[in-house]
C-alpha positions in Angstrom: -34.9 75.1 116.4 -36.9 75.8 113.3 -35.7 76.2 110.1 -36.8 78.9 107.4 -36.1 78.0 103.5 -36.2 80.0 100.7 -35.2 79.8 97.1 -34.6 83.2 95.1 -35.2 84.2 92.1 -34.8 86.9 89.3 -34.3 90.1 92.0 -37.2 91.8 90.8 -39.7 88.8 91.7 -40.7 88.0 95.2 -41.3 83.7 94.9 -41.2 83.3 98.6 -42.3 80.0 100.8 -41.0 81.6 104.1 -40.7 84.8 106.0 -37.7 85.9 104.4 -36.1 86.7 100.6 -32.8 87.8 99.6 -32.5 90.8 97.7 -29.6 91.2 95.1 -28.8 94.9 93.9 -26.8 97.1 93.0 -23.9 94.7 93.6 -24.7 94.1 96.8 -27.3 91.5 99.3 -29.7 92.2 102.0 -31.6 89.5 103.8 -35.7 90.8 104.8 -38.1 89.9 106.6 -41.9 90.5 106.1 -43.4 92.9 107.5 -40.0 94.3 109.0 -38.7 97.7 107.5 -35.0 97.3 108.2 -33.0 94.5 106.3 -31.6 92.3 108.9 -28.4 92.2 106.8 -27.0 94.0 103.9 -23.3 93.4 102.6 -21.6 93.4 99.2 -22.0 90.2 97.3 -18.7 89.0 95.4 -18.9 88.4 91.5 -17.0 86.0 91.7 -19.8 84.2 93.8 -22.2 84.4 90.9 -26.5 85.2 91.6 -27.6 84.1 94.7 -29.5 80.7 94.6 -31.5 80.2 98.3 -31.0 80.6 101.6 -32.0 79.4 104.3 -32.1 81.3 108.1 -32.3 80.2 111.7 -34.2 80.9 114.7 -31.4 82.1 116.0 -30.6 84.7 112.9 -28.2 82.9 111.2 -27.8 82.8 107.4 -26.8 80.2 105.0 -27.0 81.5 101.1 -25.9 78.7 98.2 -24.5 81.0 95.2 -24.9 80.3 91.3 -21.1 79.3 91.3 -21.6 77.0 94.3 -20.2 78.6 96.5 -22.1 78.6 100.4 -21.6 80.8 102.6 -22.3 80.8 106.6 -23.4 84.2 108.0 -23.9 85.8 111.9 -27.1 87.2 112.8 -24.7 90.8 112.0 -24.2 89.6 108.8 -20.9 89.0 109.2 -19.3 85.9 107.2 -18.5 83.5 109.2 -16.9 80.4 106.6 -17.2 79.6 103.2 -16.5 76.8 100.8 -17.2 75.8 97.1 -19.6 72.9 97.9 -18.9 71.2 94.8 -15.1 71.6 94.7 -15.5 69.8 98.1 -18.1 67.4 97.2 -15.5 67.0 93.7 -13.0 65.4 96.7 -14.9 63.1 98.1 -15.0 59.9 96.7 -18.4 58.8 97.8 -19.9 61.5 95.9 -17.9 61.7 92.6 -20.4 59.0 90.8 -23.3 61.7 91.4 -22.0 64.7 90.1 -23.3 64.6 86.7 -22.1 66.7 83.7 -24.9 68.5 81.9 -24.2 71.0 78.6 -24.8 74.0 81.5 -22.3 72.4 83.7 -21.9 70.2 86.6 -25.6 68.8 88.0 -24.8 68.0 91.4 -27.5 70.1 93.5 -31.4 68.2 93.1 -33.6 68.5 96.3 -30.8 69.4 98.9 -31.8 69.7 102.5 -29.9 73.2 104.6 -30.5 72.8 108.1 -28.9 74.7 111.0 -28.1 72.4 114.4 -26.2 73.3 117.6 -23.3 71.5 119.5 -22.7 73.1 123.0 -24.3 76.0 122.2 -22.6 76.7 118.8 -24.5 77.2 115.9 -23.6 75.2 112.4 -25.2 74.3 108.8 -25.1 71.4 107.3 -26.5 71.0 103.5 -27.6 67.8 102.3 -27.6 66.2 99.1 -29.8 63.8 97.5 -27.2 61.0 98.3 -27.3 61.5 101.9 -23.6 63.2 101.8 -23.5 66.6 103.2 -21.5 70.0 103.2 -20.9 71.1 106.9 -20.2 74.3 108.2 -19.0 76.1 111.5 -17.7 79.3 112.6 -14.0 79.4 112.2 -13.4 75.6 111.4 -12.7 73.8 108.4 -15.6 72.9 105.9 -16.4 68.9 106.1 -18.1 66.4 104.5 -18.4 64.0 107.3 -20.8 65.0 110.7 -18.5 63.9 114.2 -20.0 61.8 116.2 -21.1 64.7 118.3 -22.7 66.0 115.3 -24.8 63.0 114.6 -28.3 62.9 116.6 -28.4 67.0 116.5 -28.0 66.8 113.3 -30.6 63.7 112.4 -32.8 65.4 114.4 -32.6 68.7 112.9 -33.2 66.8 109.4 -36.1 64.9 110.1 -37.4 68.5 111.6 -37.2 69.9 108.5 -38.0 67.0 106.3 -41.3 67.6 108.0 -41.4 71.0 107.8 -41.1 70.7 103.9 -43.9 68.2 103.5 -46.8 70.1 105.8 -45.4 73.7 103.8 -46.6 71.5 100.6 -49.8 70.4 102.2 -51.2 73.8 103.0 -50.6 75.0 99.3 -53.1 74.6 96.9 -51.7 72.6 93.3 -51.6 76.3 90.7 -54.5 76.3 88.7 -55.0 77.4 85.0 -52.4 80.4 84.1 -51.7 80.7 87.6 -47.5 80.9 88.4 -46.9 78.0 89.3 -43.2 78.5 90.4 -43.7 78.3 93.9 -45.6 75.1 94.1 -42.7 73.2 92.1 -40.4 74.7 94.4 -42.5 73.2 97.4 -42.3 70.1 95.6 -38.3 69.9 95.5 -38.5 70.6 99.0 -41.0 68.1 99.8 -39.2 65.3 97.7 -36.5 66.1 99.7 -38.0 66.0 102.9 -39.5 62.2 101.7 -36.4 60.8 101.2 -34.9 61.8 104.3 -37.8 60.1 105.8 -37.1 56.6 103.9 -33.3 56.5 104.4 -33.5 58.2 108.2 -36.4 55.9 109.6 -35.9 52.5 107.7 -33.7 51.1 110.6 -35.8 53.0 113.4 -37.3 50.7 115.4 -40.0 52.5 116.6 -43.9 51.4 114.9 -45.2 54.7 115.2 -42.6 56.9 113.6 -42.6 54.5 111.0 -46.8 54.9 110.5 -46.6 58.4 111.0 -43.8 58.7 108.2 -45.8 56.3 105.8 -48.9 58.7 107.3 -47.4 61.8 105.7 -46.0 60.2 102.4 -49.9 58.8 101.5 -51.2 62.5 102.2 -48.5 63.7 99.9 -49.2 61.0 97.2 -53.3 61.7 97.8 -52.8 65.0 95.6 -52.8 65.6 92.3 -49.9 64.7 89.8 -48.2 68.0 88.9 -45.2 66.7 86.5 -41.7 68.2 87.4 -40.5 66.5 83.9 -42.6 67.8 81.1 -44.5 65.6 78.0 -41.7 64.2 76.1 -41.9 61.7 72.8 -40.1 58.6 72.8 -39.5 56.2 70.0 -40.4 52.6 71.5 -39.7 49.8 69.6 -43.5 47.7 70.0 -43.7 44.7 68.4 -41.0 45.1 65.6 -42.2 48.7 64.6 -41.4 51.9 66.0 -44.1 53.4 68.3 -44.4 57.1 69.9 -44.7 57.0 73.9 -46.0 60.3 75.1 -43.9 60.3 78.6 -43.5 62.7 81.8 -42.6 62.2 85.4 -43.4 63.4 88.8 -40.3 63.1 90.9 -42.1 64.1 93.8 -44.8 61.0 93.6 -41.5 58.4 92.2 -39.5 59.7 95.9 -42.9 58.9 97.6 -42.8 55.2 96.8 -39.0 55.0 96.8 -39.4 56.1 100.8 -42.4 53.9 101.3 -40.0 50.9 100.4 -37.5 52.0 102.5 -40.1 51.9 105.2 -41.1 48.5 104.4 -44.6 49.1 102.5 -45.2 48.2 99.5 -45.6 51.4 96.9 -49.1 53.3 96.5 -50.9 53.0 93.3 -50.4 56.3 92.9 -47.8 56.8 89.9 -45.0 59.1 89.2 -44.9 58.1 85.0 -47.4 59.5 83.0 -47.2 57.4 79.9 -49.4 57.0 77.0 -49.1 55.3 73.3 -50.4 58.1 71.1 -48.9 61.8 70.6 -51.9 63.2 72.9 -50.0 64.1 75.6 -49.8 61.9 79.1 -51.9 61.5 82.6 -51.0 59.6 85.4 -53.8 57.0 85.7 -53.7 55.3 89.5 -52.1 51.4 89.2 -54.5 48.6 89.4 -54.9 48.3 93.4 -53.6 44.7 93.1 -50.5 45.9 91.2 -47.4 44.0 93.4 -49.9 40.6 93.1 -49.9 41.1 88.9 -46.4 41.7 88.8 -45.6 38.4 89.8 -47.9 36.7 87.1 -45.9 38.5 84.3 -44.4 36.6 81.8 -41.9 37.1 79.1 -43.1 38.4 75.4 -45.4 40.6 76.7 -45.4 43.8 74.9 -44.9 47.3 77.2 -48.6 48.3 76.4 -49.9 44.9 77.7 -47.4 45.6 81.1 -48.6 48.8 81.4 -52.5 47.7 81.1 -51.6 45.0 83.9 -49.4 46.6 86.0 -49.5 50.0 85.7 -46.2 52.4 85.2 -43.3 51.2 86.9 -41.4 53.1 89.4 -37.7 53.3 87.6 -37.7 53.8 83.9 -34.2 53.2 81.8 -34.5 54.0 78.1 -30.7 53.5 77.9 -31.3 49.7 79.2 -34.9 49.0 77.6 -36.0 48.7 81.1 -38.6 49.2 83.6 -38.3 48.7 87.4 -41.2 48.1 89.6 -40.8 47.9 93.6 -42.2 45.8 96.4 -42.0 45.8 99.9 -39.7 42.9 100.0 -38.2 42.8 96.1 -37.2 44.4 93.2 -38.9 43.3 90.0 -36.7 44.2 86.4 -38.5 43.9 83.3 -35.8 44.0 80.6 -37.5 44.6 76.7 -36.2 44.1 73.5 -38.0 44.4 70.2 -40.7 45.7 72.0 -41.6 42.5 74.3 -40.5 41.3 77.8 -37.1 39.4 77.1 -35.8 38.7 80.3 -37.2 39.2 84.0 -34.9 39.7 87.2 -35.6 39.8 91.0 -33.3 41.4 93.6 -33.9 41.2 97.4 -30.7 42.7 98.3 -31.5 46.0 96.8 -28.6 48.4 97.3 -30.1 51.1 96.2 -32.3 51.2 99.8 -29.4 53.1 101.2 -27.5 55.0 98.6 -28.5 57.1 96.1 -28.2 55.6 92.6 -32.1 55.4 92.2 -32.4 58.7 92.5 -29.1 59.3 90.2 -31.1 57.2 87.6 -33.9 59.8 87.7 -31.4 62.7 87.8 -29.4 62.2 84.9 
């Protein structure tokens, strides 16, 4: 089964990565195809559902469409509605996932790089959307919404993931990075979907067995960390204490590249050079320079009092920065290095081997809040 997904926009744009887009007018949505005259479904859309935010579509002709007020909804190949649920009132329930629904001034943040995918049990068609924490929001015809798969669920469903995990890194392989005053809306939205599709490569395939699907999952990850950065967090300015006196740190991230390495741990390499912080010590704005080749080797040699800029000139950016600590968290294949600053210098130094955050997702809740 293949999977189609695309996000929608403003009604009167037409930002598409598939062979479908969701039309909202006139109160009411219709679901197109290219190149196909007839919508294959049209229907009235409930306010109380807010805009429509993506949907994805089957081979088979289903529908799954995630509204502005959370609400998803599973529709036939008629466009009839089959089940509905407000993911987050559900996800609100389940204890595993209350520590990653953030509160933002704009509301609850609980939605970054989620993964719809549409399996079948016996013939019977379901959807399943997962979030970055690995939880999911499941849906079938008729039957109550669920967080947890059953255990027939499970390998249709793992395999239907890693399917479209995938599918979302070779759709951002064939585009081309936007180049100067070029939109550049539907690259960034291939790059959710590809950071997506990395982590469910990392947390999926760390206990798989198998050398090859391993290799071929690393294989992918290095293609995807061979392009250029494009930041998904724009140039911010940050007040650094640096040797007793404020300092300005020009800073901006690439979540896509920071998923990269976090998958390539999980897979047991150690990260690329390639960084997700662009960071620089004047108000010129920042790049994202490559890290020395023998970056995990110089990490070991550091030493307390040594000042951010003289880490940074060693080691490179790290791949976990916590303003709110003073700290910066750089990976290996076997250990996790924390560098903890104050006054500007290196105060403290901590390993960690047992690394929790290879399973869950609070790494990714760092980055996310």
């Amino acid at each position: 089964m293949t999977f189609q997904r695309v996000w929608v926009t403003h009604p009167d744009t037409r930002h598409r990565s598939g062979r479908f887009e969701l039309r909202s007018r006139d109160g009411g949505l219709s679901l197109i195809e290219d190149g196909v005259a007839e919508a294959r479904w049209a229907q009235p859309r409930a306010e109380v559902e807010g805009s429509p935010q993506a949907v994805w579509v089957s081979d088979r002709g289903w529908s799954a469409v995630l509204f502005g007020h959370d609400q998803l909804v599973l529709i036939d190949p008629t466009g009839a509605r089959t089940n509905s649920v407000n993911a987050l009132k559900l996800l609100r329930e389940d204890p595993a996932s209350k520590p990653f629904i953030n509160w933002t001034t704009a509301g609850e943040y609980w939605d970054t790089a989620p993964c719809g995918s549409f399996f079948a049990v016996e013939g019977e068609t379901r959807f399943a959307l997962r979030c970055y924490w690995s939880r999911r929001v499941l849906l079938a015809p008729g039957a109550d919404p669920r967080i947890e798969p059953t255990p027939a669920e499970v390998a249709p469903l793992r395999a239907a993931e890693l399917a479209a995990a995938r599918g979302f890194i070779e759709e951002l392989l064939r585009l081309d990075p936007p180049g100067e005053g070029e939109d550049e809306m539907p690259y960034l939205r291939a790059q959710v979907r590809a950071q997506a599709g990395v982590a469910i490569l990392g947390l999926e395939l760390q206990d798989q067995p198998d050398p090859a699907l391993h290799s071929a999952a690393c294989d992918a990850i290095l293609r995807v960390l061979s392009r250029p950065a494009h930041p998904s967090m724009w140039t911010s300015i940050r007040d650094v204490s640096q040797a007793g006196e404020l300092r300005r740190l020009s800073y901006a991230q690439d979540s896509l590249r920071l998923a990269c390495n976090d998958a390539l741990v999980r897979l047991g390499r150690d990260p690329a050079p390639a960084s997700g912080y662009g960071l620089a010590w004047t108000d010129a704005g920042s790049t994202f320079p490559d890290r020395p080749a023998d970056h995990v080797r110089a990490l070991y040699a550091l030493a307390e009092g040594q000042t951010h800029a003289e880490v940074y000139a060693r080691v490179g950016a790290p791949d976990l920065i916590e303003f709110h600590r003073g700290t910066w968290i750089y990976d290996t294949a076997t250990s996790t290095r924390t560098l903890r600053f104050s006054g500007g210098a290196v105060a403290e130094i901590r390993d960690d081997s047992e690394r929790a955050w290879l399973r869950d997702g609070s790494r990714e809740q760092h980055r996310n809040r």
